[in-house]
C-alpha positions as CSV (number, residue, x, y, z in Angstrom):
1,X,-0.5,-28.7,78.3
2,X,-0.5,-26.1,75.9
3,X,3.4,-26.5,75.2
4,X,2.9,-30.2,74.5
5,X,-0.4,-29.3,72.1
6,X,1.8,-26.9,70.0
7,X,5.0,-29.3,69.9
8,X,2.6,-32.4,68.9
9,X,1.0,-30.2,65.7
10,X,4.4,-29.0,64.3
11,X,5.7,-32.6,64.4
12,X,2.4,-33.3,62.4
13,X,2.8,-29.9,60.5
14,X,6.6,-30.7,59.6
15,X,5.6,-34.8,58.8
16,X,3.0,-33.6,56.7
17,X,5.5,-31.1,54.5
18,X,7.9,-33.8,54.4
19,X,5.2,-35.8,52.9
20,X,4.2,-33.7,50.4
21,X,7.6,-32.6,49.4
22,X,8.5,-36.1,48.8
23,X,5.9,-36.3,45.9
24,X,6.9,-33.2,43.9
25,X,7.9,-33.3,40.8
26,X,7.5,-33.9,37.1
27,X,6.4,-36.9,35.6
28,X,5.6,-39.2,33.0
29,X,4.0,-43.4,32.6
30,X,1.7,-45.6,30.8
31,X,-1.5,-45.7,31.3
32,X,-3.7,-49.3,30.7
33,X,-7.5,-50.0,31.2
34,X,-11.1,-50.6,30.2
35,X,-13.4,-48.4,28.9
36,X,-17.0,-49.3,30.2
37,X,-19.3,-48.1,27.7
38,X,-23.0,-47.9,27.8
39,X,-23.7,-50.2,25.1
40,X,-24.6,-53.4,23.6
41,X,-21.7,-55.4,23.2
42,X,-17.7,-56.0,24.1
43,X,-15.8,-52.3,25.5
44,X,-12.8,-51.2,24.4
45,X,-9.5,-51.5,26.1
46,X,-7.1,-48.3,26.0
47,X,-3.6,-47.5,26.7
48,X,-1.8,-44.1,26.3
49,X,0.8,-41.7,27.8
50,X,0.1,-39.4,31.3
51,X,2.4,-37.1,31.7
52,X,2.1,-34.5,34.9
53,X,3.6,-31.9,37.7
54,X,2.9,-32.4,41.3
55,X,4.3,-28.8,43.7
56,X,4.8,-30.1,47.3
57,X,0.9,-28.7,48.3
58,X,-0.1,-31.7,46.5
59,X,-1.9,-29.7,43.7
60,X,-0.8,-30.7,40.2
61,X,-1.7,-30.5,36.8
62,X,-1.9,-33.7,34.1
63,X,-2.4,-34.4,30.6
64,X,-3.3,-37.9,29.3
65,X,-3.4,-39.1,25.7
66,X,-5.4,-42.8,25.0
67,X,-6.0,-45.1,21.9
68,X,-7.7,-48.5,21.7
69,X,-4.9,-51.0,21.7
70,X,-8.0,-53.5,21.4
71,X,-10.8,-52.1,19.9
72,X,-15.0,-52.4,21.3
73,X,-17.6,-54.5,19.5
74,X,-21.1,-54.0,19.2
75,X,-24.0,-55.1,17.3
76,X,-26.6,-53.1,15.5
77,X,-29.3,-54.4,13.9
78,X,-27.9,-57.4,11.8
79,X,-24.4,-56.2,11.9
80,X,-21.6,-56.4,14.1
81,X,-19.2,-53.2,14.3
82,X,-15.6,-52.7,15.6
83,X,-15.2,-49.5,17.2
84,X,-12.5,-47.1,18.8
85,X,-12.0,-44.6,21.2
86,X,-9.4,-41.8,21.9
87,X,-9.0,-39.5,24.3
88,X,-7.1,-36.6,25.1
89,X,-7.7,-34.6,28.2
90,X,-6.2,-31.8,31.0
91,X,-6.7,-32.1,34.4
92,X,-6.0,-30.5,37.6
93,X,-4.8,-32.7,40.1
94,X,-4.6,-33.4,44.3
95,X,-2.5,-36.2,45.6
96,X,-2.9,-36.7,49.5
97,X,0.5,-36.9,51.3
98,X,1.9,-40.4,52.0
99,X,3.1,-43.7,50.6
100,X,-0.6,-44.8,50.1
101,X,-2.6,-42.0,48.7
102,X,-5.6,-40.5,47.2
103,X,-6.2,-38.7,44.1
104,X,-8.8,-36.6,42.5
105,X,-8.8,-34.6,39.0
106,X,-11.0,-32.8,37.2
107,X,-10.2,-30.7,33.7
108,X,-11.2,-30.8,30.2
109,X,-11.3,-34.2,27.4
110,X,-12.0,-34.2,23.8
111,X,-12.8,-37.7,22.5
112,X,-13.0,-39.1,19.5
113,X,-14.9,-42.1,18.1
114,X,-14.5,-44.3,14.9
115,X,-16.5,-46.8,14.1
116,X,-15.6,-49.2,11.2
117,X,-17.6,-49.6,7.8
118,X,-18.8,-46.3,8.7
119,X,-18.2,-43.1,6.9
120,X,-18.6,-40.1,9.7
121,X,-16.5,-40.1,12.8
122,X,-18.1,-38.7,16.0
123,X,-15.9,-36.4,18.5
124,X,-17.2,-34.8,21.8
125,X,-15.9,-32.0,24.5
126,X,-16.5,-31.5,27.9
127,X,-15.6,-32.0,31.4
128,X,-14.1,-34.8,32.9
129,X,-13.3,-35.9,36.2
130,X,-11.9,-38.9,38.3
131,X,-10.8,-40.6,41.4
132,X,-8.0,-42.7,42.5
133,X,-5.2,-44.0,44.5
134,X,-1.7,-44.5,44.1
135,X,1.4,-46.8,46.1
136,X,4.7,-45.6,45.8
137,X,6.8,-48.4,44.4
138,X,10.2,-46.8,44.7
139,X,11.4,-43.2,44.9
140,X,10.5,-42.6,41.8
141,X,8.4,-44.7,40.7
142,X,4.4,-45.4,41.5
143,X,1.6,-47.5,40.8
144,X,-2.0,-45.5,40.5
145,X,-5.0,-46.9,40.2
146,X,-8.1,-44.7,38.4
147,X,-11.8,-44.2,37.3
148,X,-12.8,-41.6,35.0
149,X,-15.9,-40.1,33.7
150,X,-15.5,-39.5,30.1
151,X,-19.3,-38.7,29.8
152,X,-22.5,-39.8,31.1
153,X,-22.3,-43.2,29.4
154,X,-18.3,-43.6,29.1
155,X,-16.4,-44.7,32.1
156,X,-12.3,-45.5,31.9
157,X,-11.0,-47.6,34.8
158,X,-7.1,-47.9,34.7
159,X,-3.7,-48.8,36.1
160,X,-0.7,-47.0,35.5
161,X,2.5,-46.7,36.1
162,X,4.7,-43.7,36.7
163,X,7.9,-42.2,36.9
164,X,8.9,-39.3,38.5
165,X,12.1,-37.1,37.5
């Protein structure tokens, strides 16, 4: 029984590596989604560059880089105001072995806001942090889907696409 116990964990063990192994790599993909903003008013949607490394443990690091491609609107007072938002961050990443997996980061953003008609733009730092999952399309390329906390009131929920190389 014993035998059988240790033969059955290092197919597991060795299906696991392969697993993981699979996914490592550099890569690079667009990134699409909304921002849901804590405020009166239409969010933004962004789209940007994320751009990684993923070792065979699963562990990674990432960097993202958003814009508004369609900018938020919200009213204050009498007036109605277009805003943007931009976002550039570093995370550390885990991506769960498989086909299907999960995926969790945390690191560092800097945002920045603009707001039309108005003369001062307003930029933050902090953490940041965000689950997922992801489907691997092909060999080297996958589809992950995302939420992020920007901050307390600032939430991004997107799609990308990558490709590995």
């Amino acid at each position: 029984m014993v035998g059988f116990n240790l033969k059955a964990m290092a197919a597991v063990t060795a299906l696991l590596c392969s697993a993981t192994a699979y996914g490592q790599g550099a890569y690079i993909g667009g990134v699409f989604g909304a921002l849901d903003v804590d405020a009166r008013g239409e969010s933004p949607l962004n789209g940007g560059i994320r751009a990684g490394y993923t070792w065979g443990s699963g562990w990674g690091f990432e960097a993202e880089v958003t814009d508004s491609v369609i900018n938020g609107e919200f009213d204050y007072y009498w007036y109605d105001y277009n805003y943007s938002l931009a976002t550039q961050a570093v995370y550390a990443t885990y991506r769960s072995p498989g086909n299907f997996y999960l995926k969790g980061r945390i690191g560092y953003l800097h945002e920045e806001l603009e707001i039309d008609n108005w003369e001062k733009e307003y930029s933050d730092n902090g953490a940041s942090a965000g689950l997922g999952a992801g489907f691997k399309l092909t060999d080297e390329a996958t589809l992950e889907l995302d939420y992020t906390i920007i901050e307390s009131d600032v939430n991004y929920w997107s799609g990308s696409v990558v490709y590995k190389f």
